[in-house]
C-alpha positions in Angstrom: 0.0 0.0 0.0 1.4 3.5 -1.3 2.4 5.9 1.8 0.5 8.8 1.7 1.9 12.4 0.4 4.0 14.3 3.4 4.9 17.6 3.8 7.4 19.5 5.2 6.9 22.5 7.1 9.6 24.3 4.8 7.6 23.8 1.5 4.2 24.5 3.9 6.2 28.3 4.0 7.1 28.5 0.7 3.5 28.2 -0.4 2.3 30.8 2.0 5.1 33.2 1.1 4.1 32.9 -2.2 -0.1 32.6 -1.9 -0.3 34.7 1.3 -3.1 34.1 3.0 -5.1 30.4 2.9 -7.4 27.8 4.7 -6.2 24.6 5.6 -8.3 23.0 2.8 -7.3 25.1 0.0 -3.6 24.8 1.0 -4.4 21.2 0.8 -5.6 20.9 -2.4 -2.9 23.6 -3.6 -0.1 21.2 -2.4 -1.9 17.3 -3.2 -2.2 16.3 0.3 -5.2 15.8 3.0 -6.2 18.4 5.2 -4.6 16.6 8.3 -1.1 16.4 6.8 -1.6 20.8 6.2 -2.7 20.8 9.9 0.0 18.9 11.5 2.5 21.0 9.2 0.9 23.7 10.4 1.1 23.1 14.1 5.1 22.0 14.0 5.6 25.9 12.5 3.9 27.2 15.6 4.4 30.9 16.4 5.7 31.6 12.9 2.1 31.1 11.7 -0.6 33.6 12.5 -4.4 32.1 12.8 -7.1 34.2 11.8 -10.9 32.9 12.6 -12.1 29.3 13.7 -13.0 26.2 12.5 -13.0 25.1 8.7 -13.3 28.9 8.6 -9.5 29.8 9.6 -6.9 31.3 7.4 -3.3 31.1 7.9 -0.8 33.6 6.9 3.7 33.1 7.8 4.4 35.8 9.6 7.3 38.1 8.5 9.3 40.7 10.0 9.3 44.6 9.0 12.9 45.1 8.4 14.6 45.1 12.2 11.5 46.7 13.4 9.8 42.9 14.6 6.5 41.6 13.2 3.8 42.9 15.4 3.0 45.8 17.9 0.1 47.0 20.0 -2.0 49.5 18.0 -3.3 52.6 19.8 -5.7 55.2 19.4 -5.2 58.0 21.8 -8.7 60.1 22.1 -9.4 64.0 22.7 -8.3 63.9 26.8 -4.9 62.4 25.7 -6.0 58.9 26.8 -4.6 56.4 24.8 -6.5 53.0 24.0 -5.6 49.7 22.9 -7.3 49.0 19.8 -5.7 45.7 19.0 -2.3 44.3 17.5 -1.3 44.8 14.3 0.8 41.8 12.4 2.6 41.9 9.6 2.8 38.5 7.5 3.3 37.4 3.4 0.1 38.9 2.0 -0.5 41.7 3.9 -0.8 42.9 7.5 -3.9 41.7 10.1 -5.1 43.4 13.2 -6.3 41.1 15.8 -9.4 43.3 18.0 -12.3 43.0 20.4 -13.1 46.7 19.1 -13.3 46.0 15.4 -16.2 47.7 14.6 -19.3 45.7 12.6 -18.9 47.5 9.3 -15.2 47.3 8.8 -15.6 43.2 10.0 -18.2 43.3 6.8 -15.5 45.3 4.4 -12.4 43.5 5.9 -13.2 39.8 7.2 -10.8 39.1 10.3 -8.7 41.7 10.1 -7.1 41.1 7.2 -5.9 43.4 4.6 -4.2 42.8 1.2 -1.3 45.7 2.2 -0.8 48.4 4.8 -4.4 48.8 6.4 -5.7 51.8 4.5 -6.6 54.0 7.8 -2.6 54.2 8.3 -1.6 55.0 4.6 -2.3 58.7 5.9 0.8 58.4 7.9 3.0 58.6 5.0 5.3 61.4 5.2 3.7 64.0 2.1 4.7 67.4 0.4 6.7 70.1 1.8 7.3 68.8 5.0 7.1 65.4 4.2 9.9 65.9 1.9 12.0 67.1 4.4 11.1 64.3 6.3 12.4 61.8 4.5 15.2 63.3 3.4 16.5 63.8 7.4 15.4 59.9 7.5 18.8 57.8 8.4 20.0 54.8 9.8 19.1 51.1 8.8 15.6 51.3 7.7 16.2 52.4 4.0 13.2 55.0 3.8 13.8 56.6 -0.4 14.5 60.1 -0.2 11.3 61.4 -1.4 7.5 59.9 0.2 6.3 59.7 -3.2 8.4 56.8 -3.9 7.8 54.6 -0.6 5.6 51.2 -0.7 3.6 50.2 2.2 6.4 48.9 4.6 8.0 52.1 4.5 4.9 53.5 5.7 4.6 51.3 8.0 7.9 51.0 9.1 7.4 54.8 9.4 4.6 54.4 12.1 6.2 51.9 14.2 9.6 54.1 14.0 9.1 57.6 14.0 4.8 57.5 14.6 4.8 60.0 17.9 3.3 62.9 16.4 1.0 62.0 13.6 -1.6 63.2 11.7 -4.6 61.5 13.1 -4.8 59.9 16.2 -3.1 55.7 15.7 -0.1 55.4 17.3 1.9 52.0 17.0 3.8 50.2 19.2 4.5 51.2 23.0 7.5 52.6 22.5 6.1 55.4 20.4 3.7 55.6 22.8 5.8 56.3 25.5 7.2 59.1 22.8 4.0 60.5 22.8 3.6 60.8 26.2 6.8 62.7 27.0 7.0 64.9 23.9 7.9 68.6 25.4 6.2 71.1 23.3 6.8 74.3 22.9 4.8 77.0 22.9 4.8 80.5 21.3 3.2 83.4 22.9 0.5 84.5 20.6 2.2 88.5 20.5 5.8 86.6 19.4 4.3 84.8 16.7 5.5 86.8 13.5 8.8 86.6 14.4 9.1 83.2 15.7 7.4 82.0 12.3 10.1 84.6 10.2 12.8 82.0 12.0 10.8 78.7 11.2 10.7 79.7 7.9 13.8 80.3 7.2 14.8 77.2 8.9 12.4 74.9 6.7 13.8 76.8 3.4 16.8 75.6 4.7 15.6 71.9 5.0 15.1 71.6 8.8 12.0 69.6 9.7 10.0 72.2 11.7 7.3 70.4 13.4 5.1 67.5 12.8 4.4 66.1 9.6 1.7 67.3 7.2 0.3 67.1 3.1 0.7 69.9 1.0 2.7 71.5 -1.5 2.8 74.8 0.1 6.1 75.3 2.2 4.8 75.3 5.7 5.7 74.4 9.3 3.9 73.2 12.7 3.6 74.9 15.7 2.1 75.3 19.1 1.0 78.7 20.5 -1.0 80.3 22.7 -1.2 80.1 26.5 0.8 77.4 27.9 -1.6 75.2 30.2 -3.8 75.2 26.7 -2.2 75.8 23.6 -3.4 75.5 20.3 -1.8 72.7 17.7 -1.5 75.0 14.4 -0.2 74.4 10.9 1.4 77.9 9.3 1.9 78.2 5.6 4.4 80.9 4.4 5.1 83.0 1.0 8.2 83.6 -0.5 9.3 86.9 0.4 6.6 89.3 -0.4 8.8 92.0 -2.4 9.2 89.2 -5.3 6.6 88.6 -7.9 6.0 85.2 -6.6 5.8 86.3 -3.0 3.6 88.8 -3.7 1.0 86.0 -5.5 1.6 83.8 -2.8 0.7 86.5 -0.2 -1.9 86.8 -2.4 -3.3 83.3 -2.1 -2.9 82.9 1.6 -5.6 85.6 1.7 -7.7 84.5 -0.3 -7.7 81.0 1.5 -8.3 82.5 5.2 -11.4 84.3 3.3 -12.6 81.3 1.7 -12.7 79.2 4.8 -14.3 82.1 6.6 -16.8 82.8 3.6 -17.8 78.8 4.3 -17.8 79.4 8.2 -20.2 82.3 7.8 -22.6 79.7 6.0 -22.4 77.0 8.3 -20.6 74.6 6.5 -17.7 73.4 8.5 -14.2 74.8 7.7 -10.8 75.7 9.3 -10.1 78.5 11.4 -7.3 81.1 10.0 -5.3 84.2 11.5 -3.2 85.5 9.3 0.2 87.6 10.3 3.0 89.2 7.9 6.4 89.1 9.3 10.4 89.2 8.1 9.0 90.1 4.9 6.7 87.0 4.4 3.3 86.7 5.2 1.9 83.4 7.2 -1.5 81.9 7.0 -1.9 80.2 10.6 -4.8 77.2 10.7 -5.6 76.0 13.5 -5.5 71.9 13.0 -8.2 70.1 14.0 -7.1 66.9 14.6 -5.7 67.8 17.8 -7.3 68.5 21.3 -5.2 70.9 23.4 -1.7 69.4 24.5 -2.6 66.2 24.2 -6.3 65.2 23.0 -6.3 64.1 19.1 -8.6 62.7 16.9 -8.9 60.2 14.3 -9.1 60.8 10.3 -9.2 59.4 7.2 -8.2 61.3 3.8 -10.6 60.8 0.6 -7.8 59.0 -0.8 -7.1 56.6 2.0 -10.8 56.3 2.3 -11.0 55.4 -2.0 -8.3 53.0 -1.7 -9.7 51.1 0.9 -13.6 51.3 0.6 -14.6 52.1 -2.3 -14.5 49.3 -4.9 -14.3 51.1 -8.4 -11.9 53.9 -8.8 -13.4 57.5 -8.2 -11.3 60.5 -9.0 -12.9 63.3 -7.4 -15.1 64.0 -4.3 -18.5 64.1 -5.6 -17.6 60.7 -7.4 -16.0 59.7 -3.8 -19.0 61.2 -1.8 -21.4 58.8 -3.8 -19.7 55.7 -3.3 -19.4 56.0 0.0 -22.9 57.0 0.6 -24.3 54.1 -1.4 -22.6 51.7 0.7 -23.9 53.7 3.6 -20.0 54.6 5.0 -21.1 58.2 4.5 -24.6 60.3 6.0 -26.4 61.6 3.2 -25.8 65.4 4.8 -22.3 64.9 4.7 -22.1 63.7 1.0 -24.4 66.6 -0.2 -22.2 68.5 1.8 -18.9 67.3 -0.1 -20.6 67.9 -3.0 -21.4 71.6 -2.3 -17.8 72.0 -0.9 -16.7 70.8 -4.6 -18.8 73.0 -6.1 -17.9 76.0 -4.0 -14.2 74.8 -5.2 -14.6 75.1 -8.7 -16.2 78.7 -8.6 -13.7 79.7 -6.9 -11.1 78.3 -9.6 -9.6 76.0 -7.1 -7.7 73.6 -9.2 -5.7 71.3 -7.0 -9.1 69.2 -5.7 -7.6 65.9 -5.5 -8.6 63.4 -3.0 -5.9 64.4 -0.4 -7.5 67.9 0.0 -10.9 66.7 1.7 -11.1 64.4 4.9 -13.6 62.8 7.0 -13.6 62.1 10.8 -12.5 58.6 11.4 -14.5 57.0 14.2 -15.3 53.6 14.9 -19.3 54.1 14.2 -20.4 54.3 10.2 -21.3 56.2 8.3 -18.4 58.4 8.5 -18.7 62.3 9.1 -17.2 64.9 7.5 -14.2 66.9 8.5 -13.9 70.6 7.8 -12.8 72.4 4.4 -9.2 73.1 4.4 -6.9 73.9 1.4 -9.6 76.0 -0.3 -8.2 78.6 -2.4 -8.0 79.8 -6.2 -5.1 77.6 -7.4 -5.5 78.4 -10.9 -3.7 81.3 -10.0 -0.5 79.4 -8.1 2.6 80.9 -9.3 4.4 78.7 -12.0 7.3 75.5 -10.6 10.7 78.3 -11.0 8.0 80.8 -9.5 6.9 82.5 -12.4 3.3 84.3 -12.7 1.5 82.8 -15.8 -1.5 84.8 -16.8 -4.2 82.1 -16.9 -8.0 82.5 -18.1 -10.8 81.4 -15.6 -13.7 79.9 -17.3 -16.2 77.7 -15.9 -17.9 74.2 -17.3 -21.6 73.7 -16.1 -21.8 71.3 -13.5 -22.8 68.0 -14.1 -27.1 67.7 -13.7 -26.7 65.8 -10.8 -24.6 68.2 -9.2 -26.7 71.2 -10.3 -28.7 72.0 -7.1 -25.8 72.2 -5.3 -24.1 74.8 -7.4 -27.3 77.2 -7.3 -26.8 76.7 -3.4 -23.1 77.9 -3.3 -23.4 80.1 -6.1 -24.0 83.2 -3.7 -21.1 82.4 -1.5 -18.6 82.2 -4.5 -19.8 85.6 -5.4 -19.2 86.5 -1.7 -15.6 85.2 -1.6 -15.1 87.0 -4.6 -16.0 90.6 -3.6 -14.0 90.1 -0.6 -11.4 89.2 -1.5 -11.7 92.4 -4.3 -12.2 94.6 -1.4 -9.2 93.3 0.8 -6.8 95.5 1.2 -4.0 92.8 2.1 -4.1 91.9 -2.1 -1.9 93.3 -4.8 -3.6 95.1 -7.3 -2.8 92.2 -10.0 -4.8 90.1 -7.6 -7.8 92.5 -7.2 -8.4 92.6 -10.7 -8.5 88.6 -10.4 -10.8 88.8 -8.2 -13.1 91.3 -9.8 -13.0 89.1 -13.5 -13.6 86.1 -10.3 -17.3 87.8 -9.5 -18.4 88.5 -13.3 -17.4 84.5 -13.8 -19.0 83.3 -11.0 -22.2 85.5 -11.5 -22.5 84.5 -14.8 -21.8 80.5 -14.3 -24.2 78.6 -15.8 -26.5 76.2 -13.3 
């Protein structure tokens, strides 16, 4: 009588470094042998195999280590008191990464069966180091870890390897392992007295010109910095962007913009739709636009969120590339409120008649909390980027003309018709522009007054 097929536990890893994640039966029939002969396999690997489910129903995936970093940490989410809570652990194995938790809530278990996900789980990918500052980020990056020089080119694992590394000050509120929690516990901040502020942010500046990392990370093009300021027992987490130096063409546009981007979230304020709150300062020959970021709490308190990128890559299941496209695909799997998609909508809309052109899904977020459907966060990056000066910082005269919107989208464009028109006689009216810009901004009201609905 024939033996029957064996197999070794090295050619049991082989096949789950090359398939990722499987049951016991389908690595069975993958490899010609019976189920027991997987399972005893299985067990003689022991902790080098992580379990996932129960029953016929479990999957097995080899676990791998992330570089010299280890292969799993305790995953934290640290709430608006500065609390920090244990959410689960996150693993990362051939496949993917899993996070074992008792607080995985219903509607993720639906989208994302046992913790499983194909790559980096898609509420971190915000963590990636991005624009201005993330640049400078990466490029200060040393040791063993082998992070590329610029955030655009890293995979997930240097993301991740990111987190687990250098994850005490975030965007967001995860935090990874304890020993960045213990980082974020002990960070000293400093705080600038809200009279010393232009010429503490004339020094940051110059410093991030220079290639320092001031701050925390954050997304955007636009050279900026992070701060703290205010009174010391409850300061106030800001982000600052800064022009070029304003007696230069290209500081003068960028001066400019950073108006019109404080008026625009104010012009959305003043109509109840949610937006940042702006101060803005000149100082050492720059002018700063100083938001207040809303993913912290005081010293300590954050809270959680989730880009419209991060939240396209991970729940929606056909590509969308822009938010109303976004804002229906989450509502009509019920991840968004219907209020919070018309408003995202509107917000788009209020965008393009203000000829923002730099939309993309990075530029809108929504609150990340455990409960569905997700809310959304306020407006922020809202300004006429048509007008941006040029890459070498020239100023390209550019024509503003306006599409009609799309018929779906049409009753929310006769809703923010009026405040575009608002924005735009504003802005005319502010003193703090350039006469180049107030022209702008008149041809900006006859455009937007004449935009067809």
């Amino acid at each position: 009588m024939p033996r029957p097929p064996t197999l070794s536990a090295n050619a049991l890893k082989l096949q789950l470094q090359a398939q990722g994640f499987g049951t016991a039966q389908a690595l069975a029939e993958q490899m010609g042998v019976d189920r027991s002969t997987v399972s005893r396999a299985l067990s003689s690997l022991g902790d080098e195999v992580l379990r996932m489910g129960a029953a016929r129903r479990t999957r097995y995936a080899l676990r791998r280590t992330l570089r010299t970093l280890g292969r799993r940490w305790p995953l934290y989410r640290m709430d608006q008191a500065g609390r920090a809570h244990e959410f689960g652990t996150l693993h990362t194995v051939h496949g993917g990464c899993v996070i074992e938790s008792a607080a995985w809530p219903a509607w993720l278990e639906r989208e994302y069966p046992q913790g499983v996900f194909p790559g980096l789980p898609f509420f971190l990918s915000d963590a990636r180091p991005q624009g201005f500052i993330g640049r400078s980020i990466a490029r200060s990056l040393g040791g063993t870890l082998r992070f590329p020089t610029d955030p655009r080119d890293w995979q997930d694992d240097d993301t991740l390897a990111y987190l687990v590394a250098h994850g005490a000050e975030l965007p967001g509120d995860w935090i990874a392992g304890d020993a960045m929690l213990e980082a974020a516990h002990t960070v000293v901040i400093s705080v600038i007295a809200d009279p010393a502020r232009a010429e503490a942010y004339a020094q940051r500046a110059t410093a991030a010109m220079q290639g320092e990392v001031v701050g925390s990370s954050a997304a955007g093009e636009q050279p900026k910095f992070t701060a703290w300021v205010g009174d010391r027992a409850d300061p106030r987490a800001v982000l600052v962007k800064f022009s070029p130096p304003l007696d230069s063409p290209s500081g003068r546009r960028w001066g400019d913009l950073l108006v019109a981007e404080s008026l625009a979230a104010d012009v959305l304020l003043s109509h109840g739709h949610a937006a940042v709150r702006t101060d803005l300062l000149d100082g050492g020959n720059r002018r700063f636009l100083e938001i207040v970021r809303y993913d912290r709490v005081g010293a300590r308190g954050r809270r959680g969120l989730l880009t419209l990128h991060a939240a396209e890559a991970g729940l929606v299941s056909e590509a969308a590339e822009n938010w109303p496209a976004v804002a229906g695909a989450l509502l009509g799997s019920g991840f968004l409120a219907p209020d919070d998609a018309a408003a995202l909508r509107r917000r788009w809309c209020f965008g393009r008649l203000i000829a923002n052109t730099d939309m993309h899904l990075g530029n809108a977020a929504l609150w990340f909390d455990p409960p569905a459907p997700l809310r959304l966060a306020p407006s922020y990056d809202m300004l006429p980027m048509l007008y941006a000066p040029g890459p070498q910082g020239e100023i390209v005269p550019r024509e503003f003309r306006l599409a009609p919107p799309a018929p779906a989208l049409r009753e929310d464009w006769r809703q923010v018709l009026p405040w575009a028109v608002e924005f735009w006689r504003r802005l005319a009216s502010d003193a703090r522009v350039s006469d180049d810009f107030r022209r702008i901004a008149v041809n900006g009201i006859q455009v937007a007054k004449h935009a067809e609905a």
